[in-house]
C-alpha positions as CSV (number, residue, x, y, z in Angstrom):
1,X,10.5,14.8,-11.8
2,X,12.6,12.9,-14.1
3,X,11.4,12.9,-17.6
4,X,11.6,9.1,-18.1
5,X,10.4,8.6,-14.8
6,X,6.9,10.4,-15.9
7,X,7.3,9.3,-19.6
8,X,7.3,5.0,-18.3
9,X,5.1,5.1,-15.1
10,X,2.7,2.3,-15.0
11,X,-0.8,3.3,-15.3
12,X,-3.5,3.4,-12.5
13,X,-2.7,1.3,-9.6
14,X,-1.1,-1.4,-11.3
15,X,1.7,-0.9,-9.0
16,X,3.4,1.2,-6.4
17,X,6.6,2.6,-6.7
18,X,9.3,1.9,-4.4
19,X,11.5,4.8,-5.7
20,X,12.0,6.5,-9.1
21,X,13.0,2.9,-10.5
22,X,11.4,0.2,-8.3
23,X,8.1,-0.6,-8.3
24,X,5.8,-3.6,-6.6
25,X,2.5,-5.2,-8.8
26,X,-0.5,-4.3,-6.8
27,X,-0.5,-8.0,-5.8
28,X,2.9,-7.9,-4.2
29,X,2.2,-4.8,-2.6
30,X,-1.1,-5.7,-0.8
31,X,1.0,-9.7,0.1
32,X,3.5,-6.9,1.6
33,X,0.7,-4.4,3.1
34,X,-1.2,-7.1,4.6
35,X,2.2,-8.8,6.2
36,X,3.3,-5.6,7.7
37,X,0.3,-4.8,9.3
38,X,-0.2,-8.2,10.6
39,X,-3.6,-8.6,8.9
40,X,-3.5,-12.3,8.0
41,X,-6.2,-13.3,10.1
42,X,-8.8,-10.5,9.0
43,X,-11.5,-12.3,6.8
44,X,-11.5,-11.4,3.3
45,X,-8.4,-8.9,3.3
46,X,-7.3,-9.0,0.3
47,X,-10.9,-8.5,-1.2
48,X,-11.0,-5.6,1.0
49,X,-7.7,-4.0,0.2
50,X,-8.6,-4.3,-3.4
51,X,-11.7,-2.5,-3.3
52,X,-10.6,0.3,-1.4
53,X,-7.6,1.1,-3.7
54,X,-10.5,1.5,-6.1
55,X,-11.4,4.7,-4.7
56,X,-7.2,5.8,-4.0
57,X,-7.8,9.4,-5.0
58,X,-3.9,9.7,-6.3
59,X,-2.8,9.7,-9.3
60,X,0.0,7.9,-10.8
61,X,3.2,7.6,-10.5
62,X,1.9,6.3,-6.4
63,X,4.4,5.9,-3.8
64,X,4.3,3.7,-1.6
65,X,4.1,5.6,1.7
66,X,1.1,7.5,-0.1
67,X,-0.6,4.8,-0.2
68,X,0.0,2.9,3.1
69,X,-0.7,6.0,4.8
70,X,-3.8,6.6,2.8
71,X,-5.2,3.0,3.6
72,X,-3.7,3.1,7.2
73,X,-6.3,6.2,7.8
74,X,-9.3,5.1,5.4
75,X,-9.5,1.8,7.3
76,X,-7.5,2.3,10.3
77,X,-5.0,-0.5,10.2
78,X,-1.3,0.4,11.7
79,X,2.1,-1.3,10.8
80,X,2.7,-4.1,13.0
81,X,6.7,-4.1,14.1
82,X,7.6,-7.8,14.2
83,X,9.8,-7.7,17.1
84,X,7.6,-5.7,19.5
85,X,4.2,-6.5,20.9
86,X,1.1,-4.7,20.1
87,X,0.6,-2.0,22.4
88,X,-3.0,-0.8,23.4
89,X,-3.8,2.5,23.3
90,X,-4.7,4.6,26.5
């Protein structure tokens, strides 16, 4: 890891990182969790998503496909491809 990459991180889940110099605030990053996994009409999302990043056991710097996959298999939820319908499983 780079050094200034470890040396400047953002601390706890204030944000996600994109890639070594991107990162999303925790805000934009559960607007763009909830979006891709077409969770929009699940009551109190956001509230939910919040409190279970609480308990993200990672530490920082947090990727972003760490922590989609983490919350994708804590609560089940799946990406939602926009131009293909949902598919049920068998």
């Amino acid at each position: 890891m780079r050094d200034d990459f470890a040396i400047n991180q953002v601390g706890g889940l204030a944000c996600v990182y994109l890639s070594m110099t991107e990162h999303l605030q925790l805000d934009c990053f559960i607007r763009n969790y909830i979006k891709t996994r077409n969770l929009h009409s699940v009551e109190d999302i956001d509230r939910i998503l919040r409190a279970t990043l609480q308990h993200y056991p990672g530490q920082p710097p947090v990727m972003v496909n760490e922590v989609n996959a983490w919350i994708d298999k804590t609560l089940g939820y799946r990406t939602a491809h926009p131009d293909f319908a949902q598919l049920e499983d068998l």
